[in-house]
PALUMDO-17723 format. One record per residue: x negated, y negated, z negated of N, C-alpha, C in turn. Coordinates in nm, 3 decimals. Layout:
<nodes>
{{X Y Z} {X Y Z} {X Y Z}}
...
</nodes>
This chain:
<nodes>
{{-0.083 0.119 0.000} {0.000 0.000 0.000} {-0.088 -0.125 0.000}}
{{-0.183 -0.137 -0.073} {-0.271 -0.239 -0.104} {-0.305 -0.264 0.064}}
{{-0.375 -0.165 0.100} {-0.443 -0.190 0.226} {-0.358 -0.205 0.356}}
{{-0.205 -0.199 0.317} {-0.138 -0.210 0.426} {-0.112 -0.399 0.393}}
{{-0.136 -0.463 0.302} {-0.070 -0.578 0.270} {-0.236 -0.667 0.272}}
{{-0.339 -0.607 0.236} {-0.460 -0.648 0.328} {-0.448 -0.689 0.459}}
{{-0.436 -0.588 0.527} {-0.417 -0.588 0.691} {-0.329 -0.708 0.757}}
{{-0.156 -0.694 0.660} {-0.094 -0.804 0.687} {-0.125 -0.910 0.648}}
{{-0.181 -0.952 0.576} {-0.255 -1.075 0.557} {-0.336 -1.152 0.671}}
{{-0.484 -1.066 0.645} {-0.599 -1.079 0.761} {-0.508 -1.134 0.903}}
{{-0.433 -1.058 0.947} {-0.390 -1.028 1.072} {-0.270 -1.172 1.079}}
{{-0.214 -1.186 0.990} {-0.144 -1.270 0.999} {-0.155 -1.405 0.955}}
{{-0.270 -1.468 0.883} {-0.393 -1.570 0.832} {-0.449 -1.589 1.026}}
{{-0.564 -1.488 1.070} {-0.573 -1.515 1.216} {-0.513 -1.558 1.332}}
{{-0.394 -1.462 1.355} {-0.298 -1.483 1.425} {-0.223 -1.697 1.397}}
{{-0.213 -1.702 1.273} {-0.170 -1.830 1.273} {-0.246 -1.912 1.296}}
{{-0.367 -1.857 1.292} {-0.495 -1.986 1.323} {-0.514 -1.999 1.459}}
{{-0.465 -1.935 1.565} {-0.521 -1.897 1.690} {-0.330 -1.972 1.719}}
{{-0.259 -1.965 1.688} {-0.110 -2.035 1.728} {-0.158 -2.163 1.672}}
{{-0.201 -2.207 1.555} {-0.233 -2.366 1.479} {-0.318 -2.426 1.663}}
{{-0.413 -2.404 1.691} {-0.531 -2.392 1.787} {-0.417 -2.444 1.907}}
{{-0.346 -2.362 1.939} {-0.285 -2.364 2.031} {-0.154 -2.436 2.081}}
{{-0.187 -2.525 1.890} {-0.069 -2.680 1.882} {0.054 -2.655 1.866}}
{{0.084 -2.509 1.778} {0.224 -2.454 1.751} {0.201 -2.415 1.614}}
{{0.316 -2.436 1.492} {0.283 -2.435 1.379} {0.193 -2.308 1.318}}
{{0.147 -2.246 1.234} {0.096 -2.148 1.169} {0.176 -2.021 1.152}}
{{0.296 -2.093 1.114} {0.441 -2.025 1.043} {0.455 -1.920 1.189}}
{{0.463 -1.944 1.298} {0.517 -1.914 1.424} {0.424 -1.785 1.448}}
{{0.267 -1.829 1.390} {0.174 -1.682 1.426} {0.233 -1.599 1.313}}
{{0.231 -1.626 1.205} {0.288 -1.498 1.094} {0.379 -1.439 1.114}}
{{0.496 -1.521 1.163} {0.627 -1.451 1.231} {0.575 -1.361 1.330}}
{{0.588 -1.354 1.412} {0.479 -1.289 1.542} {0.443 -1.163 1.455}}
{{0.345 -1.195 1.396} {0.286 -1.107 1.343} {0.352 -0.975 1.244}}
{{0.453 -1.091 1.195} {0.541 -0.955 1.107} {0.637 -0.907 1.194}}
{{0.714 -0.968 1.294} {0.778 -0.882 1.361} {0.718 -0.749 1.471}}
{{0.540 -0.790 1.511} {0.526 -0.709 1.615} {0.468 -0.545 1.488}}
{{0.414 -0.563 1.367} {0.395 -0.498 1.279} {0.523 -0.449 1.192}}
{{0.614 -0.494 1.196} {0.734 -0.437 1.177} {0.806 -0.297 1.205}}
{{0.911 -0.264 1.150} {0.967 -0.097 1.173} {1.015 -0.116 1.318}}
{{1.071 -0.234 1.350} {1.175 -0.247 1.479} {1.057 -0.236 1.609}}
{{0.901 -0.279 1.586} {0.785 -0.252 1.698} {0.696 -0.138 1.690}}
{{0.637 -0.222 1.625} {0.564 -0.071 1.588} {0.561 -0.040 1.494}}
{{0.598 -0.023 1.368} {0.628 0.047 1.274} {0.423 0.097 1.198}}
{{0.397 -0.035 1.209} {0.245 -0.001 1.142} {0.247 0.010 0.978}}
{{0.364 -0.084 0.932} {0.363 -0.129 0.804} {0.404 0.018 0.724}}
{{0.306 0.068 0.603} {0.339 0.110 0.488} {0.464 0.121 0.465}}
{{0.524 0.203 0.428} {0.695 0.191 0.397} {0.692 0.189 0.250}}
{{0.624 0.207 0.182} {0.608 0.164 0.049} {0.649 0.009 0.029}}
{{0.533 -0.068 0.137} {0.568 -0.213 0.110} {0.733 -0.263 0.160}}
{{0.781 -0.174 0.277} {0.919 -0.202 0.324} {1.006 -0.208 0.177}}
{{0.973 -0.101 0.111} {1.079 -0.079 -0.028} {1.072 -0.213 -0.103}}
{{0.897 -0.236 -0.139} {0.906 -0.342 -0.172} {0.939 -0.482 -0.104}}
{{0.987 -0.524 -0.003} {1.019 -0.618 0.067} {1.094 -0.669 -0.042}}
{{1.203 -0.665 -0.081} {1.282 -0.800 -0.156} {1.215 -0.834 -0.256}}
{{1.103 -0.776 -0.339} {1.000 -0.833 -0.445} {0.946 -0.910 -0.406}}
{{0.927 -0.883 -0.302} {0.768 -0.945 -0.220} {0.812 -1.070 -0.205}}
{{0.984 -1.079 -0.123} {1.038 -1.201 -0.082} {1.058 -1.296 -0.211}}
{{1.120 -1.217 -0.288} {1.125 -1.305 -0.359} {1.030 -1.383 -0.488}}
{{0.925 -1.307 -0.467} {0.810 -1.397 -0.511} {0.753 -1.501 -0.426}}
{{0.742 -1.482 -0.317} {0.737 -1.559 -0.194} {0.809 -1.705 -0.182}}
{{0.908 -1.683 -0.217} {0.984 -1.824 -0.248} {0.963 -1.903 -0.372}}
{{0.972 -1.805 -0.466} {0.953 -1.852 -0.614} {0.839 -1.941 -0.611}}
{{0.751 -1.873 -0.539} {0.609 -1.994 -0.504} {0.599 -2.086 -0.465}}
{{0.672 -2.082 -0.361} {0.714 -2.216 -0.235} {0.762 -2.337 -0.312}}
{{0.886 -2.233 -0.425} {0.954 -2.360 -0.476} {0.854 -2.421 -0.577}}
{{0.781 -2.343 -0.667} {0.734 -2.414 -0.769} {0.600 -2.537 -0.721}}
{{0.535 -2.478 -0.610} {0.446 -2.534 -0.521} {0.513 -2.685 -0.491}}
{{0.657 -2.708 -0.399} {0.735 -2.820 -0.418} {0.771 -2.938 -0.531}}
{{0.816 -2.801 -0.673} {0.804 -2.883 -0.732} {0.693 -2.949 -0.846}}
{{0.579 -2.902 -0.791} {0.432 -2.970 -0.883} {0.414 -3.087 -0.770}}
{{0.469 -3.096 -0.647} {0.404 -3.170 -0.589} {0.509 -3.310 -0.603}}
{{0.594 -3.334 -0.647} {0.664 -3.420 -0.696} {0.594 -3.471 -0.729}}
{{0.676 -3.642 -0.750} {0.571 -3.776 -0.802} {0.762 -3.790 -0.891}}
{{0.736 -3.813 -1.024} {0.874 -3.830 -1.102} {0.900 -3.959 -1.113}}
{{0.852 -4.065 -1.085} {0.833 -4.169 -1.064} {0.896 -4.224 -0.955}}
{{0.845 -4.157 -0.849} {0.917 -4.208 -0.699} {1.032 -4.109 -0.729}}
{{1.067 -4.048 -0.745} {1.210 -3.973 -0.741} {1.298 -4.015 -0.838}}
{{1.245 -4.091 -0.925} {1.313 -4.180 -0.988} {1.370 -4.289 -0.958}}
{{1.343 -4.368 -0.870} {1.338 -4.475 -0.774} {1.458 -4.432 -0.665}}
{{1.426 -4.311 -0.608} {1.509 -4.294 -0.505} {1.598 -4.149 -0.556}}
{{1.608 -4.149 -0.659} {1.713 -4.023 -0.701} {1.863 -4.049 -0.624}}
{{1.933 -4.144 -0.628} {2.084 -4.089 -0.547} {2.012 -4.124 -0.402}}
{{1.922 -4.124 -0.341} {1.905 -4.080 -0.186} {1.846 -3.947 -0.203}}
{{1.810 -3.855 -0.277} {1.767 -3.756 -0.260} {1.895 -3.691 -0.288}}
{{1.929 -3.732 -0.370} {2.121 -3.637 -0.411} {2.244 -3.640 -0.258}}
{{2.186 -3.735 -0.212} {2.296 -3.720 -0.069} {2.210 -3.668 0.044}}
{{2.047 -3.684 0.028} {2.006 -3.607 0.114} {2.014 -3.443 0.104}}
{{2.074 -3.449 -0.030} {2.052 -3.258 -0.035} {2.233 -3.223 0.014}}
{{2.310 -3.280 -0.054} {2.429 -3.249 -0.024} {2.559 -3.298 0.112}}
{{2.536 -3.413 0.102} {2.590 -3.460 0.222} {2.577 -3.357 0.367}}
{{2.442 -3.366 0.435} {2.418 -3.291 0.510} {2.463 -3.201 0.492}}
{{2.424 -3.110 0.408} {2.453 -2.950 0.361} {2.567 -2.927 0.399}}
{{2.674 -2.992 0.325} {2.827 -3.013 0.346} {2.871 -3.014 0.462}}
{{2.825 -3.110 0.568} {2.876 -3.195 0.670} {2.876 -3.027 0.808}}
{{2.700 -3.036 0.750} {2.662 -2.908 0.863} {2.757 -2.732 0.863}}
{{2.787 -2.700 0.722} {2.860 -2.602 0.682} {3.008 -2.614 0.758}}
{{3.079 -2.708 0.754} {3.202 -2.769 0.773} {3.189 -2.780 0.897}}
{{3.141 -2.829 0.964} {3.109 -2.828 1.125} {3.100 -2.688 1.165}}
{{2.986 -2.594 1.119} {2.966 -2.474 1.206} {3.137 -2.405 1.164}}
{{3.153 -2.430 1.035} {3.280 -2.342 0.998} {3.360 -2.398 1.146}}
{{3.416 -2.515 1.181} {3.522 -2.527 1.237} {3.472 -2.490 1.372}}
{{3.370 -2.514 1.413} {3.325 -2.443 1.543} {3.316 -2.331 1.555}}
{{3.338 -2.210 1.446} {3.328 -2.054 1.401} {3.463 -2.094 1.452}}
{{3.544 -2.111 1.390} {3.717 -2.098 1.376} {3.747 -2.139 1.538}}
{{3.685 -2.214 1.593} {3.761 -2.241 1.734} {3.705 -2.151 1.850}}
{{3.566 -2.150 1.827} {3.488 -2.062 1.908} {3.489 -1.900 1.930}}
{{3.472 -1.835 1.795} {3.450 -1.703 1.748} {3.573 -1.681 1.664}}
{{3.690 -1.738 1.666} {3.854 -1.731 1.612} {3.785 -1.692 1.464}}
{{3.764 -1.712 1.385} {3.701 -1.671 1.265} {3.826 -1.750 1.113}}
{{3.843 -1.739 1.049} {3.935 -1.773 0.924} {3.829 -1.869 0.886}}
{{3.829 -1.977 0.812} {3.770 -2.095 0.747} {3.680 -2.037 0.684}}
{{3.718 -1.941 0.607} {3.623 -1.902 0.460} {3.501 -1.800 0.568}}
{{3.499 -1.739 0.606} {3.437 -1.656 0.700} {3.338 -1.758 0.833}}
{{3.407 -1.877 0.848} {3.311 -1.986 0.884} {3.238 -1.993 0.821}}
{{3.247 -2.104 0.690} {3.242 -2.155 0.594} {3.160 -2.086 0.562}}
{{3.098 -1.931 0.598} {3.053 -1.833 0.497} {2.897 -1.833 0.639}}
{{2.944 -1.843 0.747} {2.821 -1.874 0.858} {2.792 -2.033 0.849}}
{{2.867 -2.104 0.829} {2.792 -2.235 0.809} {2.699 -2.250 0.703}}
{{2.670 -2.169 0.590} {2.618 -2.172 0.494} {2.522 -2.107 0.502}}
{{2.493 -2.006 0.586} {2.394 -1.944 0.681} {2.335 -2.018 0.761}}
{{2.395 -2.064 0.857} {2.315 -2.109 0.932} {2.278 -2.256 0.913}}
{{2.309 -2.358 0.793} {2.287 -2.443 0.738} {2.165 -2.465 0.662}}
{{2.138 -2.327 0.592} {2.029 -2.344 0.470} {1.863 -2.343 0.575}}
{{1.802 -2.437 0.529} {1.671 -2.441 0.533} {1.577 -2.376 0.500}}
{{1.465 -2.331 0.571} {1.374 -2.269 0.490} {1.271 -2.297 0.391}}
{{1.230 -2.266 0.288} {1.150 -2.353 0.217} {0.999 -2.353 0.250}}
{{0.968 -2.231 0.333} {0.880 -2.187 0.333} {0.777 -2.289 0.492}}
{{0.922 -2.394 0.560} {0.917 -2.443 0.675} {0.866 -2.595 0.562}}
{{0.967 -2.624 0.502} {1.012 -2.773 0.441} {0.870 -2.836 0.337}}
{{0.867 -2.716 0.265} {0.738 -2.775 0.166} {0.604 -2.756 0.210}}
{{0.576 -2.673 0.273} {0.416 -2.727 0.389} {0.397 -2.866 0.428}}
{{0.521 -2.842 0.453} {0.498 -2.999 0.592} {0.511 -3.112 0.521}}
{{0.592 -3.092 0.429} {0.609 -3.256 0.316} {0.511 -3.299 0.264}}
{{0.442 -3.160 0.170} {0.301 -3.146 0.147} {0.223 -3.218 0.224}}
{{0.207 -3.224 0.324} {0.084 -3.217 0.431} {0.122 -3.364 0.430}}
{{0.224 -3.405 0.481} {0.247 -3.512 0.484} {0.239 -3.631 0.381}}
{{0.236 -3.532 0.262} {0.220 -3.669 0.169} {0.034 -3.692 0.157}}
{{-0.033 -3.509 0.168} {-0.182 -3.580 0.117} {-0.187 -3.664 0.234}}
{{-0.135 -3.698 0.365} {-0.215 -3.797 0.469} {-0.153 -3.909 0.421}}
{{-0.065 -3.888 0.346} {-0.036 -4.060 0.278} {0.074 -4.084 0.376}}
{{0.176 -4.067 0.460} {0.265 -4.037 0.511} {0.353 -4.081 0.454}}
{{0.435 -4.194 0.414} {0.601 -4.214 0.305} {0.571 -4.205 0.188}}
{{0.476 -4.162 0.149} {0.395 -4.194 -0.015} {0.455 -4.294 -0.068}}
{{0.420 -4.417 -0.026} {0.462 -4.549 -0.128} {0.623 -4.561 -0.129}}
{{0.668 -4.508 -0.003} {0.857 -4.515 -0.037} {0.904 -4.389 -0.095}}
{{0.846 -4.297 -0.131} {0.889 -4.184 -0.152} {0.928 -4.085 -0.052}}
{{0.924 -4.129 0.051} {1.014 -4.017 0.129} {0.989 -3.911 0.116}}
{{0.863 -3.853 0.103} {0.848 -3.681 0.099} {0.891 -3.628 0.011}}
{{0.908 -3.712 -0.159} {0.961 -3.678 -0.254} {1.087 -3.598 -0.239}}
{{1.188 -3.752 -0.186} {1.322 -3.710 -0.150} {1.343 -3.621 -0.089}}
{{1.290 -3.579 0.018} {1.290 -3.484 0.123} {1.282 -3.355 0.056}}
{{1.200 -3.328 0.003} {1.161 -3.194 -0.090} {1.277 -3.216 -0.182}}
{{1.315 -3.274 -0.264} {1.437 -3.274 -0.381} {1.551 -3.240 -0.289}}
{{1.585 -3.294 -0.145} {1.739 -3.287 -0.101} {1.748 -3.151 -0.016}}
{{1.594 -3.138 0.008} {1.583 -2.978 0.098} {1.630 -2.913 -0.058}}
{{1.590 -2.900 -0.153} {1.613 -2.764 -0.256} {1.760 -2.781 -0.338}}
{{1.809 -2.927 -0.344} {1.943 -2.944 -0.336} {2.048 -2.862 -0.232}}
{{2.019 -2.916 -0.159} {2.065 -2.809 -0.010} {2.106 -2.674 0.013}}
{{1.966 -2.623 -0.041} {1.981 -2.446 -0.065} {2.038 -2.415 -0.151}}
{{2.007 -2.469 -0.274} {2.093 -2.453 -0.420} {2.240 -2.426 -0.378}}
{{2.269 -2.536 -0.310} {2.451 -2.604 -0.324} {2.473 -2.441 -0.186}}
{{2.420 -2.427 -0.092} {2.474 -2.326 0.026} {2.455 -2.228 -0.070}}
{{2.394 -2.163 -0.124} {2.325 -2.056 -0.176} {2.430 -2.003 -0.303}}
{{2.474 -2.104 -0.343} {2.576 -2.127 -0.444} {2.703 -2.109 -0.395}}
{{2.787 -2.181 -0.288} {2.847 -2.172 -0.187} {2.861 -2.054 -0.124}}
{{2.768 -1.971 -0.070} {2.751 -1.838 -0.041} {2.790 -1.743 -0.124}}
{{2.718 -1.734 -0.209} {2.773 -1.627 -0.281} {2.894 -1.617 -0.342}}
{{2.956 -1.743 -0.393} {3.106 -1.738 -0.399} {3.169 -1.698 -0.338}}
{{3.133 -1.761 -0.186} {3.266 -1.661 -0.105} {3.181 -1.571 -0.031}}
{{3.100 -1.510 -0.053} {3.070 -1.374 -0.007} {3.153 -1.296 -0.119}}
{{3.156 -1.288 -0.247} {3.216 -1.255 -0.363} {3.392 -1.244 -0.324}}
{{3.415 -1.394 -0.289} {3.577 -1.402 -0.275} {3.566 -1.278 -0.134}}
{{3.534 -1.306 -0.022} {3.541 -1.235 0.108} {3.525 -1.060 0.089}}
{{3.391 -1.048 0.016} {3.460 -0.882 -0.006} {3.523 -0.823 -0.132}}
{{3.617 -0.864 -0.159} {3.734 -0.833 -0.247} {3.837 -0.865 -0.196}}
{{3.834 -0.918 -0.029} {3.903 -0.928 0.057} {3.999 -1.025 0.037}}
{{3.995 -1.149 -0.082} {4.050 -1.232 -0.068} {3.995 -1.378 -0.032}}
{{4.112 -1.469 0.026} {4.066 -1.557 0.117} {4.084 -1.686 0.081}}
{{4.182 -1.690 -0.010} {4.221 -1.776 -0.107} {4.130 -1.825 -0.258}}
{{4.129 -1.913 -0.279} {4.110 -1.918 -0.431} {4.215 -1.982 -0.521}}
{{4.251 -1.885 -0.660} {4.336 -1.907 -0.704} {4.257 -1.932 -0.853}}
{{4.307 -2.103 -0.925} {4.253 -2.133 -1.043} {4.373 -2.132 -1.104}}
{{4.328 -2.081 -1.251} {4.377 -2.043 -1.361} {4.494 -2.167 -1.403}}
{{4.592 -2.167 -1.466} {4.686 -2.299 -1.449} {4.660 -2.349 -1.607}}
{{4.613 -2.472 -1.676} {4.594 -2.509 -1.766} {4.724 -2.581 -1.828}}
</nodes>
């Protein structure tokens, strides 16, 4: 296992350096790389590590995020806290609600079952969002207005609120109801 997650490394560290080179992000060679090393190509990868895949993932993020949030300035996000609160939600909202009604007209789909692909295909990756903010702030990039701050706070707002969103009505959807019904006070 070790040496199968060696390999993916090496191979996928290179591969992104030779796509970076070639004026296309890094992210784009690793992809590459895990799909052509994948079960669906060639099937090089350890199946040990396949089992472990959702550990893996989800340490993977856990990093991303905490990485995001050391790189905060609390200061500037202090300054611009309700533009980071509508940059995380507004969008989020706007984009969910859109794909939903374009699910419903396009792909005849029920709201909640939109609603349930807009939230999919809405959420951001973190693994895209906090590199680049990063990068952008050591070149000094929106530094003095905050922007990268905000940007990073309304990207993880974003996921939170879909992610949150999601699983509710993935929850409501397979128990096969479509409705939500609150308790009458």
């Amino acid at each position: 296992m070790l040496e199968s997650i060696i390999w993916i490394l090496l191979i996928g560290f290179f591969v992104g350096q030779i796509a970076f080179r070639l004026k296309a992000p890094p992210l784009v060679g690793m992809v590459l790389v895990g799909i052509l090393l994948g079960p669906q190509i060639s099937n090089t990868i350890d199946s040990s590590i396949l089992q472990a895949a959702d550990s893996l993932r989800t340490i993977a993020v856990m990093v991303i995020l905490m990485k995001a949030g050391l790189g905060l300035d609390r200061e500037k996000l202090a300054q611009q806290g309700s533009v980071a609160i509508r940059l995380g939600f507004l969008p989020a909202t706007c984009e969910a609600i859109v794909i939903a009604l374009v699910a419903m007209w396009l792909l005849k789909f029920d709201f909640a079952t939109g609603l349930l692909l807009g939230c999919i295909i809405g959420a951001e990756s973190p693994a895209v969002i906090v590199p680049g903010m990063l990068r952008l702030k050591s070149l000094g990039w929106g530094v003095a207005k905050g922007i990268p701050d905000a940007i990073l706070t309304g990207s993880a707002l974003s996921d939170v609120l879909l992610l949150l969103v999601f699983s509710l009505l993935l929850a409501f959807l397979s128990q096969g109801t479509t409705t939500v019904t609150l308790p009458a006070g």
